[in-house]
C-alpha positions in Angstrom: 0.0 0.0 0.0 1.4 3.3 -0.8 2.5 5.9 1.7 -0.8 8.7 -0.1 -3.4 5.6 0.3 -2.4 4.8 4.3 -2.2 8.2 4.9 -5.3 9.0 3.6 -7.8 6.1 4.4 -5.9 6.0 8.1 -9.0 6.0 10.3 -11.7 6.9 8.2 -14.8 4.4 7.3 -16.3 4.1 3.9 -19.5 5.0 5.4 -20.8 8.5 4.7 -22.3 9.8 8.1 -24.1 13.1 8.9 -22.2 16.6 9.5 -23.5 19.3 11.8 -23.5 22.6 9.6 -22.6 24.8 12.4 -19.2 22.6 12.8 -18.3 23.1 8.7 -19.4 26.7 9.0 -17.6 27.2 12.3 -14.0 26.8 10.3 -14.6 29.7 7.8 -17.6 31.3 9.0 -19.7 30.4 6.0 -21.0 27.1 5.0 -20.7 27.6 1.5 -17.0 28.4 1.4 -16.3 25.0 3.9 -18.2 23.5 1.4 -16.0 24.8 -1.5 -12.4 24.2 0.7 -13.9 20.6 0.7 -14.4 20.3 -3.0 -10.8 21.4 -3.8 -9.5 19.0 -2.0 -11.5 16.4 -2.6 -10.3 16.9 -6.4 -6.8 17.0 -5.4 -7.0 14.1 -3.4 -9.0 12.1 -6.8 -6.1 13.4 -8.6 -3.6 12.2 -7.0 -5.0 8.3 -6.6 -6.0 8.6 -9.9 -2.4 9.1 -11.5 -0.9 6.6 -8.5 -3.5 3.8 -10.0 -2.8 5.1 -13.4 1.0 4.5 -12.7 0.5 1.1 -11.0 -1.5 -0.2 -13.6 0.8 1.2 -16.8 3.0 -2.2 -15.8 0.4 -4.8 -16.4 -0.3 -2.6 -19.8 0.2 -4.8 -23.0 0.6 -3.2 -25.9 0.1 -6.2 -28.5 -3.4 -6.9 -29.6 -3.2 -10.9 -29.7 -5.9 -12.7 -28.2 -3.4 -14.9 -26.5 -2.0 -12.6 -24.4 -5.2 -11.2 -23.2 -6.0 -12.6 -19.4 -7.0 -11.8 -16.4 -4.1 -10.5 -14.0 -4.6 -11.4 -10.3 -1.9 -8.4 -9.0 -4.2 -6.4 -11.5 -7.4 -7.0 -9.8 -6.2 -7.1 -6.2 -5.0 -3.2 -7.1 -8.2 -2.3 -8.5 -9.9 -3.9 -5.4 -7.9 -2.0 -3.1 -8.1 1.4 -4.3 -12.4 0.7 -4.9 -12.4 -0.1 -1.2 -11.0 3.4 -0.4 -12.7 6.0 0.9 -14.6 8.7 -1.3 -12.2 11.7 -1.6 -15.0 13.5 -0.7 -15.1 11.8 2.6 -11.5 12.1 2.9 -11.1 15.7 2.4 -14.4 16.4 4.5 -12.1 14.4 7.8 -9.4 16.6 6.5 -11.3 19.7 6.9 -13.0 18.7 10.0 -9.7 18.0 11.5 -7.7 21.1 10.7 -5.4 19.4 8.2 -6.4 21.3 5.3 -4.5 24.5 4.5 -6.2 27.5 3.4 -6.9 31.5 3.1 -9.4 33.8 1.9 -8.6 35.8 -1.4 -10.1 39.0 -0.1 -7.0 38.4 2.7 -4.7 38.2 -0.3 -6.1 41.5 -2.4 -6.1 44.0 0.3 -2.4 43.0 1.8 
């Protein structure tokens, strides 16, 4: 398992569960800018796995057409298994967020300085 996958399914169930509003909106002060931390991450984290399970994959790539060489490749599966049994990056980034691990700043903070 790669050092990005344990550090980012460590702890967290597969299992979406309920959020109080107050707690998202509590970090920024508005529930729709929480919301919209969340989805950045949350597509940098899908990112990310993606071009790791793009990567790991690339070795099992064949690049002859032959029906022959075409069969099913257990170390193949058992990769694609694992990173299906992963969290949501939604889910992921929303722990993140919840947990102060998630770096970020308002632009107005950035215009005025």
């Amino acid at each position: 398992m790669s050092k990005l996958r344990r550090q980012l399914s460590a702890g967290i169930t597969s299992n979406v569960e309920t959020r109080n509003l107050q707690d998202v909106k509590s970090k920024t002060g508005n529930v729709y800018e929480s919301i919209s931390i969340i989805a950045k991450r949350a597509n940098q984290i899908n990112i990310s796995l993606k071009e790791e399970l793009h990567n790991k994959l690339e070795e099992f790539a064949s690049h002859t057409d032959s029906l022959e060489e075409i069969h099913e490749n257990k170390e193949q599966i058992e990769i694609s298994r694992a990173y299906e049994r992963m969290p949501n990056p939604a889910l992921l980034a929303t722990q993140e967020f919840m947990d102060d691990k998630v770096y970020f700043r308002k632009q107005e903070d950035e215009l005025f300085s």
